[in-house]
N, C-alpha and C positions, 0 to 999 in steps of 0.2 A: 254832701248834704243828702239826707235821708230821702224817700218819697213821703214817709210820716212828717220828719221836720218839715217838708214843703206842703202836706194837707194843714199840718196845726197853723203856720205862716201864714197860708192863703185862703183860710176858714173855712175849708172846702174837707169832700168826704175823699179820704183815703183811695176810698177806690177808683174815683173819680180823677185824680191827682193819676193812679196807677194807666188808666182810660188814654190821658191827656200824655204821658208820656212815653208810651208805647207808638202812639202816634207820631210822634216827632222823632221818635227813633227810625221807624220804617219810613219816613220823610229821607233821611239822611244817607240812607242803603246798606245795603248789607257786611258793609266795611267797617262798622261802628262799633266800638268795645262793647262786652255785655258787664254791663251794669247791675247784671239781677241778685239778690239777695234776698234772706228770707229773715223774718224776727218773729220771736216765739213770746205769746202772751202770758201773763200771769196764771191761766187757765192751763198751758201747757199747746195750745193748738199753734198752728206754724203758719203762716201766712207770705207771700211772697211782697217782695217790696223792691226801688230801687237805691243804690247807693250812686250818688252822681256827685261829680267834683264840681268845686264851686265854680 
C-alpha cells in the first residue's frame, strides 16, 4: 500500500502521511527495509512517496 493510498484512506495531506511514516520507521532502527519510492504526476514533477506491505 501506497503512502498516497494511505493519505486518500485516512483524509490526511500526503505529506503529512509522508511526516508520520518516516517517523515510525526511525522508531524501529536502522534494520528496517527501505520502503521509499517515487510517483510522477500528470504535470511530469516526481515526488517521493512510500510503498509499504500491507
Amino acid at each position: 500500500m501506497s503512502s498516497k493510498e494511505i493519505a486518500k484512506l485516512t483524509g490526511k495531506r500526503h505529506d503529512h502521511v509522508m511526516v508520520d511514516i518516516r517517523k515510525m520507521l526511525a522508531e524501529l532502527g536502522p534494520d528496517v527495509p527501505d520502503f521509499s519510492g517515487a510517483y510522477k504526476t500528470d504535470r511530469g514533477n516526481t515526488y517521493a512517496c512510500y510503498n509499504l506491505p500491507r
